[in-house]
N, C-alpha and C positions, 0 to 999 in steps of 0.2 A: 185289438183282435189278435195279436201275436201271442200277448200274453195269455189268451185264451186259449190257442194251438198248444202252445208251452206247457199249459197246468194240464190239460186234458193228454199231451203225450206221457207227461212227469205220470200221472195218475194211472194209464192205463200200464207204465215202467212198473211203477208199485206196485200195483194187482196182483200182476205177472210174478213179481218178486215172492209177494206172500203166495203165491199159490202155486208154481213151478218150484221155485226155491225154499218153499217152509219156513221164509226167514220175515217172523212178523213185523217184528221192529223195526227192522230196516226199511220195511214195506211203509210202515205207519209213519216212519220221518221220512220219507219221502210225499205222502199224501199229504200231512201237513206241510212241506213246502210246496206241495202244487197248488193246496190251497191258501197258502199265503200269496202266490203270485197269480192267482187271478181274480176276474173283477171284483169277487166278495172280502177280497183279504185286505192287503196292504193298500191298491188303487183305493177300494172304498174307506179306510181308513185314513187316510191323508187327505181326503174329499173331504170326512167331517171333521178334522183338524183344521181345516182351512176354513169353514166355515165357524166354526170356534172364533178360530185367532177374529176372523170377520166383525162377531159379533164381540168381543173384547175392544176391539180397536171403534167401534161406534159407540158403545159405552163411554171409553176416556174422551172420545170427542164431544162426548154431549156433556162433561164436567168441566 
């Protein structure tokens, strides 16, 4: 849930950036780090990495 607070302050940071300050870029890598750190990005990505290795690791046990 913090990271959730986190991406969604990062992200409303950005907004504000592109559109008070004119400065898109800096606006668009900050939205891409907001949405790396929350639940769609990095959390959800390391879920199905683990789930991965999971299914790897019943594989070599079943050989």
């Amino acid at each position: 849930m913090l990271l959730s607070i986190l991406a969604l302050l990062l992200f409303v940071l950005a907004l504000a950036t592109m559109i008070f300050l004119k400065d898109v870029q800096d606006g668009l890598r900050a939205m891409v780090l907001a949405y790396l750190i929350s639940p769609y990005g990095i959390p959800l990505f390391a879920s199905w990495l683990i789930g991965k290795v999971g299914q790897v690791n019943e594989r070599l046990k079943a050989i």
